[in-house]
NUTORTOR-158579 format. One record per residue (C-alpha): x, y, z. Coordinates in steps of 0.001 Angstrom, whole numbers, plus 500000, padded with zeros to 6 digits. Example, Ala and Ser with C-alpha at 12.3 -4.5 7.8 and 13.67 -1.06 7.14 Angstrom:
<nodes>
512300495500507800 513670498940507140 
</nodes>
This chain:
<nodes>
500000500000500000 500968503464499491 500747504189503311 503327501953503695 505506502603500515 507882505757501379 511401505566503893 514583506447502965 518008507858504220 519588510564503475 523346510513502523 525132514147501789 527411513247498930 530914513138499810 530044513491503735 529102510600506241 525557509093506515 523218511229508119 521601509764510837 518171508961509825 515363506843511673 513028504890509098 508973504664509876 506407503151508211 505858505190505924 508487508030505414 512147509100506526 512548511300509621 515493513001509468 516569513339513206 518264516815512939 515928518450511366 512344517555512484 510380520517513999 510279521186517716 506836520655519809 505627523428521168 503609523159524426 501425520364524142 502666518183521761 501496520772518819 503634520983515786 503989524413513691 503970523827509950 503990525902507077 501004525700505118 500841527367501189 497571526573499735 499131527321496183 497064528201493424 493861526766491190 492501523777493467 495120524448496030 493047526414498554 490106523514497809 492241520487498702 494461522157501407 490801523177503358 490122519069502766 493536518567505168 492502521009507393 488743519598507805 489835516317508185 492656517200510838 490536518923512690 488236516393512996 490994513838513670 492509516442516628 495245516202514684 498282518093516512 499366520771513732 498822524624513981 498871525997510611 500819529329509473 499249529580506295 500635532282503201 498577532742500559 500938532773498061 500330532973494256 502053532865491719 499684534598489310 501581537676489434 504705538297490326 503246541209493174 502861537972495435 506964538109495608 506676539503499298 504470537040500838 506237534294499287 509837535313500799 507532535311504738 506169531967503437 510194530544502873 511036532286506225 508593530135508078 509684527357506027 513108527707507137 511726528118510779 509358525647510863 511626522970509022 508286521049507748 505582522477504866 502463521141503097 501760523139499878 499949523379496981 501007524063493243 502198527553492533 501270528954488969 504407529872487048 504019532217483700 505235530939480665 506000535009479355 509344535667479114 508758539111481317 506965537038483840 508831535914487659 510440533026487529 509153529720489215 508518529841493250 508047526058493231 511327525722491598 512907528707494011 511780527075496961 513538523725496582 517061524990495514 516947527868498443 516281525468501207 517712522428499338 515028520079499244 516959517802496637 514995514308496589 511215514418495135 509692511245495948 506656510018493705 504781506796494541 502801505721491552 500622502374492786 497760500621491163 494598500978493735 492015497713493826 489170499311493681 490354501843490504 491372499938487910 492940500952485155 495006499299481704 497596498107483755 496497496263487026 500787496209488866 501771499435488546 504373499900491888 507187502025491788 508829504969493217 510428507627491158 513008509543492709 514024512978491349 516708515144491573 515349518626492482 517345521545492139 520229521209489168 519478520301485410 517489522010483328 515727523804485710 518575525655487269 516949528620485419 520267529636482973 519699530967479929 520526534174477833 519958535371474357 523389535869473072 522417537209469318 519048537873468379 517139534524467687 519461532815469586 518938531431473325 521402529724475099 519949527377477939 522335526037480404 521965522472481759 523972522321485152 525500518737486369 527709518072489307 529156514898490216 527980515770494214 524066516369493636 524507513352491281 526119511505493938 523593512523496950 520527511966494876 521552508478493724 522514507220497240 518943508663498094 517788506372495459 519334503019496389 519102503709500310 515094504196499572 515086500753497876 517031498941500564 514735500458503206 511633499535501436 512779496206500068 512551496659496543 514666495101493902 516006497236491484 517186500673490787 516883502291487132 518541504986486281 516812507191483663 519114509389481229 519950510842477631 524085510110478135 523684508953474223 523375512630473139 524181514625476394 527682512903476719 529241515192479656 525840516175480981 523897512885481248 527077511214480798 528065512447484639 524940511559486007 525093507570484300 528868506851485764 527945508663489135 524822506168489767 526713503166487764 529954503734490599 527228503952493507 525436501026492420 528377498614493287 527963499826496850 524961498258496984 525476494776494838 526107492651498311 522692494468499593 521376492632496675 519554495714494769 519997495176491208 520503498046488936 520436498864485257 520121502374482772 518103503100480474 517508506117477951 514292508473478660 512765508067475106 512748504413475954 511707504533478995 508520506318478156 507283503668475563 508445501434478368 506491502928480672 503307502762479121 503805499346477501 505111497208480128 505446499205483604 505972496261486265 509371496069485012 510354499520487227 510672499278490858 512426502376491778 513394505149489462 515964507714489440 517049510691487246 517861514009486690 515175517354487265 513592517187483633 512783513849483115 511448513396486570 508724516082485695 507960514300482433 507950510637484218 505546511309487208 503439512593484746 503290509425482839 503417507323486082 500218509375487265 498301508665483939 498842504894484056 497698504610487866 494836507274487603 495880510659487458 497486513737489371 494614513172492156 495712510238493304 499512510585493473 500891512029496345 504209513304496640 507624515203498739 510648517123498923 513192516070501084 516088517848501800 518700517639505302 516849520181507342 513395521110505297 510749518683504226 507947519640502031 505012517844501241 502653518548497601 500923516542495404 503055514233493305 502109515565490171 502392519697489546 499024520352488622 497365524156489306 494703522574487432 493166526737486856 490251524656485012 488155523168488298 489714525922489999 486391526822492340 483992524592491182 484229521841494004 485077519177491448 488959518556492647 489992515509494375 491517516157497462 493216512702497584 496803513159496773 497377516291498683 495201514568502186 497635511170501373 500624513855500869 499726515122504143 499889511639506054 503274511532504911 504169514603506771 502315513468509755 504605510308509773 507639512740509095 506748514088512293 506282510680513908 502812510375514401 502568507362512748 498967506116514061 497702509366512875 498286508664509661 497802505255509072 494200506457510243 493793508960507773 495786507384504698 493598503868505299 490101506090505347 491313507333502352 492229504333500180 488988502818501481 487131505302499970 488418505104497233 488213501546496758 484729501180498116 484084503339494528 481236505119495837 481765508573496109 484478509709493487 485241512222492303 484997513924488433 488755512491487614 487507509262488691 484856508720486587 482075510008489198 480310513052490523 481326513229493830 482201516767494847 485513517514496537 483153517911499761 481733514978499659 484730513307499182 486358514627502166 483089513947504317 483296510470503079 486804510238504720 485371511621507651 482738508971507918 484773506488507911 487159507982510450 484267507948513081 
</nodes>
């Protein structure tokens, strides 16, 4: 089950282990999890985000309420419609960094050239938050073409593509720059393997384009290839495999993945095609895990401006995102609670939701948690 499907260490590159205590369902990173205030209450960041955010984050809220969960919000309404938001979101990263632990929603990001650049993308390389985790399961009671989806994809978060360098250097012509470093390369492929020891899978796959990107990709393939005999006594297999291929790979035969690991751009592309085969973004939760800062969001990076309002979103991936965070924190029971009311709804396949081939209203879908939580 999903509840049970995320733990892993986390390894610095080129430092010593970090010390790192493994739960049911997702890493807690001793140094950096938040301090209780009186009470046993945690403080977390919460940024609704925009389009369904502010629907699906008031879901979490209803149903921790109900549940007496121990969390007192500090909510910023962030959004990245306009680029006049720029304030709030630098208070929002503030009580990020002081709160160590964040639920949040999907922040719009312009595609004009004169528009801010992305806060989603800011957020992780400020604090850090280098591993994305993305569990993409079949569910019983959804079916869909292929009944064994089950693997993780793990994603580097802050280099690549996205490290947001690129210039016009003659008119018509745009240099983008494509930043690798044997370190991040290192760190995030330890991440990888460590997650599939702790969660006894089998095999590691590294995703890449070294066949064209020779330096670039080429780095990233003999980084995870010289990790990967680290692990061969641990008995984790591991092979490569180009990202073209792996998408027609993906879709044709996907029980041959177990865990997944590659560099910023394909990771985006990948969860989205490990979302489609299991259901879609509203089922796949998702984090961001860095030394000190955890964030937890929906595993696919939907705004989804379309439902935006209507009471049509499912809530599911950002309430099972948010039982991740609970076990981050260690309340374990807590979320076991929550993440098995969910998946029962679900399966039961009587009140879903738009995505899921029913009516159901993002309400009603929350309420139906709540019922069975009684």
């Amino acid at each position: 089950m999903l509840r049970n499907a995320i733990a892993s260490a986390v390894r610095p590159a080129l430092q010593g282990r970090t010390a790192t205590t493994l739960a049911a369902g997702f890493p807690k990173v001793a140094s950096s999890l938040p301090t209780k205030k009186y009470g046993g209450v945690y403080t977390v960041t919460l940024i609704p985000g925009d389009g369904i955010g502010q629907e699906i984050t008031d879901s979490v809220k209803e149903i921790f309420e109900f549940t007496n969960a121990p969390i007192e919000w500090e909510q910023y309404n962030v959004s990245g419609m306009s680029s006049e938001g720029e304030v709030l979101f630098k208070q929002a990263l503030e009580s990020l960094r002081r709160n160590r632990v964040g639920l949040k929603g999907i922040l719009f990001t312009p595609i004009s050239q004169t528009g801010h650049v992305s806060w989603n993308v800011a957020m992780r390389q400020q604090l850090d938050i280098y591993a994305s985790v993305v569990l993409c399961k079949s569910l019983p009671g959804f079916p869909t073409r292929h009944s064994n989806v089950d693997f993780a994809i793990i994603r580097e978060n802050t280099e690549g593509e996205y490290s947001g360098l690129e210039h016009q250097s003659y008119p018509g012509v745009v240099e983008s720059l494509k930043v690798s470093t044997r370190a991040k390369a290192e760190r995030i492929c330890r991440f990888a393997f460590d997650f599939a020891l702790k969660n006894n899978r089998k095999k590691v796959t590294c995703v890449h384009k070294a066949n064209i990107m020779k330096l670039g990709d080429g780095l990233f393939l003999n980084t995870f290839r010289r990790v990967a005999e680290e692990y061969k006594l641990a008995g984790i297999e591991f092979n490569d495999m180009i990202v073209d291929n792996t998408s027609m790979q993906l879709v044709a035969r996907p029980s041959q993945f177990d865990v997944m690991v590659m560099p910023n751009l394909y990771g985006a592309i990948v969860s989205n095609i490990g979302a489609a085969l299991v259901g879609g973004p509203g089922i796949v939760p998702g984090c961001n895990i860095g030394r000190e800062f955890a964030l937890f969001e929906p595993g696919c990076r939907h705004v989804a401006k379309d439902i935006m309002g209507t009471n049509r979103a499912n809530p599911a991936a950002m309430i099972l995102s948010a039982t991740m965070m609970l076990r981050h924190l260690g309340l374990d029971n807590l979320a076991n609670n929550i993440a098995s009311a969910t998946f029962d709804v679900i399966n039961s396949g009587k009140v879903r939701t738009a995505d899921m081939g029913g009516s159901a209203t993002t309400s009603e879908f929350t309420a139906a948690i709540i019922k069975k939580l009684e």
